[in-house]
N, C-alpha and C positions, 0 to 999 in steps of 0.2 A: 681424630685429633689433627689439626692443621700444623705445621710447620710453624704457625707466630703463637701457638699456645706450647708449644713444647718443652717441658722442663730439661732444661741446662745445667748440669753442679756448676757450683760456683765456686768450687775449691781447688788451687791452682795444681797439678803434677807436680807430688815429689817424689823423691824416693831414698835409701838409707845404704850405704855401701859401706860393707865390711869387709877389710882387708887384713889378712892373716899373713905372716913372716915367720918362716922357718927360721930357728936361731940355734945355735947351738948352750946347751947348757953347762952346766960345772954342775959335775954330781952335787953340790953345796943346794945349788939353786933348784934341782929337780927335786929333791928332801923335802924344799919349803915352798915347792909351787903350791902344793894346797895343804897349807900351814893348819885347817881345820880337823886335817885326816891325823890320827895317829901311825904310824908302823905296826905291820902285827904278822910275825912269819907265817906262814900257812902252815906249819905243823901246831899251833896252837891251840888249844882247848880250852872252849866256853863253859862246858858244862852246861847252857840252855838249848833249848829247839829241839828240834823232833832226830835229829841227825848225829846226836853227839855219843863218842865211847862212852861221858861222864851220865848218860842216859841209858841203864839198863832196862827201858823198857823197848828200846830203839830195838829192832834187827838187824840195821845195816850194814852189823858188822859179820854177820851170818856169812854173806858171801864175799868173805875173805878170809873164813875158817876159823872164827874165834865167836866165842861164847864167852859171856860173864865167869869167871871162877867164883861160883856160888856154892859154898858146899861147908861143913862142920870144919874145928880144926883136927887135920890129919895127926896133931905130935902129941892131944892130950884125949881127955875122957868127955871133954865138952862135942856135944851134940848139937848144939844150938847153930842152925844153918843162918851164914853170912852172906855176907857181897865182900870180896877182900881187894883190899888196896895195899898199895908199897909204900912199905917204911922208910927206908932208906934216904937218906939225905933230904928228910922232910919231903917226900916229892907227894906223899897221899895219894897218887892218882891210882888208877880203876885196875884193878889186871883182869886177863883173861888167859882163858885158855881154848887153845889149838888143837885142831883135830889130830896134831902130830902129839900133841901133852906137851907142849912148849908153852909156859906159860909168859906172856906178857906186861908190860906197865903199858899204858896208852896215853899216860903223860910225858914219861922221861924213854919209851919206848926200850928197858934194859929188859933182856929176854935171855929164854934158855930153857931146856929140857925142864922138866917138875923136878929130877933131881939132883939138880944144881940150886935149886931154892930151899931156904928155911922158915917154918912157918911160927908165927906168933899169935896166939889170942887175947882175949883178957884175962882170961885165969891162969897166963903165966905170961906177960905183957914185960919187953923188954929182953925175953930170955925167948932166943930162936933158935929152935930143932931142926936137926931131918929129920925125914919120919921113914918109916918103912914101904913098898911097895902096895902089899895088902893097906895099910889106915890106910893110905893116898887113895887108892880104889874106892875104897869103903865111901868117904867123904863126898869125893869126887862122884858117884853114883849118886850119893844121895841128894846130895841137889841138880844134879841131872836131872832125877826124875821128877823134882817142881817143874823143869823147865821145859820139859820132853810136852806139856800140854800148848806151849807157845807155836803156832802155827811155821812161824818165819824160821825156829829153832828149831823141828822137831826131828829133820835130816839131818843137821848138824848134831845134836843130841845122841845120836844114833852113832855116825863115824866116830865121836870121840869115845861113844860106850866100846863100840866095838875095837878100838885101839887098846883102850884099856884092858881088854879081854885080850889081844893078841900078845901084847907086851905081857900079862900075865904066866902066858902060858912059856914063854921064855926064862923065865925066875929059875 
């Protein structure tokens, strides 16, 4: 190809320059820089996605030492195995229990030993008992053992039977 056939653009050099300035803000103005975002504290709970407390099919919460409180109620004659949540000041949310037997809310996060809680079901719904050492056990075992077949659960499963068994042996 010769030098007088050469193609040439014929489109002149440009170019785009953006230039950024540091400013200082008014907490007012940092709020509404992106007016599209809502606020949402990072203790907050969706209840969707593969990662959440409000997801008891999730383990993640395995390795931080709590398990779903899945188990009968410990204060009456009902056998009928639950997932139990906190009443208290409307909060609903999920509880669990601790390889310590401290059972937890994963909403309003109020926690504490098993016996410092009272438990309610539907066939005595509004009227919350302690219960004795032995029911707790009992309960508390029995929906262990649904959960003891969960891979992510089945170490955790384990410490909290085995707490159960030492505290028992303290009575």
């Amino acid at each position: 190809m010769t030098d007088k056939f050469k193609p040439v653009p014929n489109v002149p050099k440009t170019y785009e320059q953006f230039v950024l300035e540091e400013q200082q803000l008014t907490p007012e103005q940092g709020r509404n820089l992106y007016p599209d975002l809502s606020y949402e504290d990072i203790k907050s709970q969706e209840g969707y996605g593969p990662c959440s407390y409000c997801n008891p099919q999730c383990t993640c919460y395995a390795s931080s030492g709590y398990a779903p409180l899945y188990m009968s109620c410990p204060s009456c004659e009902n056998r009928r195995l639950m997932v139990w949540t906190h009443h208290d000041n409307n909060c609903c949310g999920p509880m669990y229990i601790s390889e310590y037997l401290d059972i937890e809310c994963k909403r309003c996060y109020q926690s504490g030993h098993w016996r410092g809680w009272k438990f309610s079901c539907s066939e005595h719904e509004g009227y919350k008992h302690a219960t004795s050492f032995m029911s707790f056990k009992d309960a508390v075992r029995m929906g262990l053992g649904m959960q003891a077949g969960n891979s992510g659960l089945a170490d955790l499963v384990l410490r909290i039977s085995t707490r159960l068994i030492k505290e028992g042996r303290n009575q």
